[in-house]
N, C-alpha and C positions, 0 to 999 in steps of 0.2 A: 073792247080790245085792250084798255088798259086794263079792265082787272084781271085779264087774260097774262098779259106782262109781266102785272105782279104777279100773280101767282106762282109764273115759270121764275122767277127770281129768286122768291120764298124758298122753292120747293131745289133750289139749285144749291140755294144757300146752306139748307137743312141739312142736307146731301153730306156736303163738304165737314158740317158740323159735325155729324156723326161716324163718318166712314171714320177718321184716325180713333175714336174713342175703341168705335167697335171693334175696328182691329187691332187696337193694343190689348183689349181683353181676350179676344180669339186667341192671340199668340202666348199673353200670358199663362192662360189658362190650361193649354199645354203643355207647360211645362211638368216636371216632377216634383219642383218646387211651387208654395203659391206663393203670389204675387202679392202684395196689396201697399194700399198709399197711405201716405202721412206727410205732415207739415214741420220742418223745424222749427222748434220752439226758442229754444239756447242752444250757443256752443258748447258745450261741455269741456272739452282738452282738444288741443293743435299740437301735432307736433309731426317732425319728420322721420320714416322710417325705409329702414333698407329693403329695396324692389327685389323681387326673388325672380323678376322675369329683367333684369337689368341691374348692368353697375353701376345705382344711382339712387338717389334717395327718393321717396314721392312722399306727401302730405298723408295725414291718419288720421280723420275726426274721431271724438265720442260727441252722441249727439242728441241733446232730448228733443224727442219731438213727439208732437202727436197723431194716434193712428187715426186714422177716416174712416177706412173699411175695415173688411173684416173681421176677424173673433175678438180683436184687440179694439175694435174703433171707441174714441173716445177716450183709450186710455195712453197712460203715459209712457214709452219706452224708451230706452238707451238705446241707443243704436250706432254702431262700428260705421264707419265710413272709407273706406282708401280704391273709392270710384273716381270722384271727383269733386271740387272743395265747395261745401256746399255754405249758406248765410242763412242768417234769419230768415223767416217769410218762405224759405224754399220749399217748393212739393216734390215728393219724389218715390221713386215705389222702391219697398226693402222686401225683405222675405227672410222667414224665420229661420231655422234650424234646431236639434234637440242638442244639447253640450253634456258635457259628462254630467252625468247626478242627474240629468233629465231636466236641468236648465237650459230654458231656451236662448237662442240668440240670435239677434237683429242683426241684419247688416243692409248699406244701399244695396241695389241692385242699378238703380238708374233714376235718372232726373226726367219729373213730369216736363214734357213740352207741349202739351194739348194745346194751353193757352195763346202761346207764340204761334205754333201751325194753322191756330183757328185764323187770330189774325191778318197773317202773312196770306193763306189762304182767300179771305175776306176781299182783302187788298188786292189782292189777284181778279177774283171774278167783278168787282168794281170797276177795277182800269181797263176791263174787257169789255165789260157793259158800256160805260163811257166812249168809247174808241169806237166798238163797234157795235155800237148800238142795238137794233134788232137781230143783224147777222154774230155780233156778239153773244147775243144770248142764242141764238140757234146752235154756235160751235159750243157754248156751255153745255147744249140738252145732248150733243152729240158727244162730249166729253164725258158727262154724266154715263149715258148708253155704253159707251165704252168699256169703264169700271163695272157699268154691273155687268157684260156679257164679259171681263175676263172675270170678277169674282164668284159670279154664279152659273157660270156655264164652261170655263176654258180650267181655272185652278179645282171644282170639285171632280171633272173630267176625269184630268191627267190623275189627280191620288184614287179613280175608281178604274182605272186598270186602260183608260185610252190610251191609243198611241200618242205624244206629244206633239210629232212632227203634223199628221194631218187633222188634228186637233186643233193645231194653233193657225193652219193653213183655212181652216174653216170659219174659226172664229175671226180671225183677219177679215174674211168676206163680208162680217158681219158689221165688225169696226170699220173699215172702209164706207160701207153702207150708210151706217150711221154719221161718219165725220163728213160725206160729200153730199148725197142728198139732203142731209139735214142742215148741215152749214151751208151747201149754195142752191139750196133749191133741187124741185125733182122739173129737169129740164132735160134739154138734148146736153148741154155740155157737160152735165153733173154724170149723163148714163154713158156720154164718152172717156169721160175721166177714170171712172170705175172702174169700165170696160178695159184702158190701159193699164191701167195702176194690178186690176190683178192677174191680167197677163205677164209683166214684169214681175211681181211676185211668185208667181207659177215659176218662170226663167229662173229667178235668185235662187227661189228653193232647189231648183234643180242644181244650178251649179253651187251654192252652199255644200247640197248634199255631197258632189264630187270634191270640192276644197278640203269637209271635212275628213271623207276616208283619205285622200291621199298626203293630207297631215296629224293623222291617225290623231282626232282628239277625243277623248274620251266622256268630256262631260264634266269630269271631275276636277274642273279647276283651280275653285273655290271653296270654302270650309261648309258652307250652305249647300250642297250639293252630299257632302259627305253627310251630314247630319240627316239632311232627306233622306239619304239611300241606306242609312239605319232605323230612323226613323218610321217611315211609310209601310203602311200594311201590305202594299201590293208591291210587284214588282218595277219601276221606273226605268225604262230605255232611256241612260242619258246622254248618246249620242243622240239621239232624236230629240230629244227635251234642247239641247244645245241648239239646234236645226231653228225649232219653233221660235225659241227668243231669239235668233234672228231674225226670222220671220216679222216677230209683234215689234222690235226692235227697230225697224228700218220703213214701218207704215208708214211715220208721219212723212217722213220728209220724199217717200214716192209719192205720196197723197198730194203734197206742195208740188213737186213738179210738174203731175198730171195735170192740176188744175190750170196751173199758170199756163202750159201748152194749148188746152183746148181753149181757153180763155184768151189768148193772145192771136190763135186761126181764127179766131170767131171776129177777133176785132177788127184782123186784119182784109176778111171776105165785106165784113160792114162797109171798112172808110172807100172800096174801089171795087164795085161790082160787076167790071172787066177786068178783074185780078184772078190770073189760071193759076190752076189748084199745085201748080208745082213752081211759082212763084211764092204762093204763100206757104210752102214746107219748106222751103230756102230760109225764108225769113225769118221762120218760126221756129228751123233751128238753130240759127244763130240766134235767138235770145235762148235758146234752149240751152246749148253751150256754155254760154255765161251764166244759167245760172246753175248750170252743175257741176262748172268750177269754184263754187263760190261753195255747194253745198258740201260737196267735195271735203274742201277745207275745213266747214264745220265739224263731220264725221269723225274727221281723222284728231282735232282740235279737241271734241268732246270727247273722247275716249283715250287720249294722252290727260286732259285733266281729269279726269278720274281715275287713272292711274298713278297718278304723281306722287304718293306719297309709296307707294311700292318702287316708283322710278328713283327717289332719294333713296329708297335702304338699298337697292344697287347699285348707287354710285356710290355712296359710304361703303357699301362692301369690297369696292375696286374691280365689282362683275363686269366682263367687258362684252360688247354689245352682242358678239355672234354669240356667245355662253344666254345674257340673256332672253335674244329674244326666241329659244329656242325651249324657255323653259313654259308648259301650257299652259300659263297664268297669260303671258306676255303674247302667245303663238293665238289663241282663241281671239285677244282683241284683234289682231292683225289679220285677220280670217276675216274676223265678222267689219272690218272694214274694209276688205275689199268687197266683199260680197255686197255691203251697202252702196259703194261705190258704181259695183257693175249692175245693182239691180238700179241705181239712178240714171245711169248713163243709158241704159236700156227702155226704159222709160218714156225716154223725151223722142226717139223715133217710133217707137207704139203708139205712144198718144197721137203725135203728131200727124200719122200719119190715118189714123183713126177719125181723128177733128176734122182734115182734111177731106177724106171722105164722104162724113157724115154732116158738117155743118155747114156745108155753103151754101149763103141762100137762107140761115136760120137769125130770128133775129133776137137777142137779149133780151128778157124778159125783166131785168134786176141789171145795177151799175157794177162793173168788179170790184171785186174788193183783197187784197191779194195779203 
């Protein structure tokens, strides 16, 4: 059994290790410029120069440093910097260009962070192992499962001409599968939970679907989206595409409430085995309430902090709120949290009443762990 343990640790570990390398080279490699890395060697020259996208000065390296990879690796190049201020010891990826006379020329493109992400990441699946022990590493292999069914089945999809909407409604089925039976077991509560979780999903997509026509949004709200839809050899529906990352969007936290509902009827059928089935829906949605005022909050909390620095250049601008939030940068998050909202609230009388049905009389096989 242990070397069973390690091994899912190893192989969790690996994972992690490679998925950021792999995909900074997938993305770079795309591009029309190449990519490649090098190490600064010396400063060369500092100094400060006039922003052509502001009235303001920002920092200008010249910078020797050495290539890694490659046609150049190994050797020494000068290279332009006004990315960001870079020091000794820093890695970071530049990319060429031809100059007049058929001189070439360096410039940054971007600072390596492999090594930080490994890290951070590290430190991640550690305090998970630690905490949650065996169920810890179960939510890892179901985390794991997750990334590969959206990188290899949900993202080559959509760029080979699927729909995105019931694409991403499919692949959900998939991730859900993976994050509940595999994190709590294949049990009665895990095939109630499901069983709610992606009837609520069904409901969201649906009224998404209605939120978004009748705030006509288009998909297009972001600069990644534009670049996509020149980009891509096929055609991309991106009011559908919108739909779906709502969809993948708002898993985790109907995944978290389902559980905690059939988990909470189940406890509550345990402690009183003359407790009627509509005593414990009462009960079970008053903790269900609290906790989707709480999630609630989060929702609306994590998608104003990622917005925040769009929310400063509108308050420097003197934009006032109804102008705002009416622009489809601002309208899209507002959408897709009420949608999270209602497909939460939706949620917790599905399941519950699902649990209720189905579990009384069933007994825990595993302690919760929530």
């Amino acid at each position: 059994m242990m070397k069973i343990f390690y091994k899912i640790i190893f192989s969790v570990l690996l994972f992690f290790a490679i998925f950021p390398f792999s995909f900074a080279y997938d993305f770079n490699s795309n591009n029309n410029t190449e990519t490649y890395h090098a190490k600064v060697l010396k400063i060369l020259k500092e100094e400060m120069r006039d922003n052509v996208f502001a009235d303001k000065k920002s920092i200008y390296q010249f910078i020797k440093a050495k290539a890694l990879d490659g046609p150049q690796k190994n050797n020494i190049l000068e290279v332009e910097n006004d990315y960001q201020k870079l020091k000794n010891g820093d890695k970071f990826f530049y990319k060429e260009t031809n100059g007049e006379g058929g001189d070439k020329t360096y410039w940054v493109s971007g600072l390596d962070r492999h090594g930080p992400l490994l890290f951070l990441f590290i430190i991640f699946i550690a305090v998970i192992i630690i905490f949650g022990r065996w169920q810890g590493v179960r939510s890892l292999i179901a985390l794991l499962g997750s990334f590969v069914i959206i990188s290899f089945v949900l993202l080559p999809g959509i760029l080979n001409g699927w729909n995105p909407l019931f694409a991403s409604f499919f692949v959900a089925g998939g991730i859900l599968f993976m994050a509940i039976f595999f994190t709590h077991g294949f049990n009665k509560e895990s095939v109630v939970a499901f069983s709610g979780t992606m009837l609520a999903v069904l409901l969201s997509g649906l009224f998404a679907l209605f939120a978004v026509n009748i705030t006509s949004l288009s998909g297009f709200a972001t600069e990644e989206s534009v670049f996509l839809n020149m980009d891509a050899s096929v055609t991309i529906n991106f009011t559908a595409l919108l739909l779906g990352a709502f969809i993948i969007g708002f898993l985790g936290v109907l995944d978290d409430i389902a559980i905690t509902q059939a988990a909470v009827v189940s406890e509550l059928f345990n402690s009183n085995k003359n407790i009627s089935r509509w005593e414990v829906y009462n009960r079970a949605m008053r903790v269900g309430r609290e906790h989707v005022g709480a999630l609630v909050n989060t929702l609306v909390l994590a998608y104003t902090g990622a917005s925040l620095p769009l929310l400063l250049y509108l308050k420097l601008g003197n934009v006032d709120l109804l102008n705002a939030v009416n622009i489809e940068m601002f309208a899209t998050e507002i959408v897709r949290t009420i949608v999270g909202s209602v497909g939460l609230i939706l949620t917790v009388p599905i399941t519950t009443l699902l649990a209720v049905r189905y579990l009384k009389g069933y007994k825990s096989k595993h302690p919760h762990s929530h």
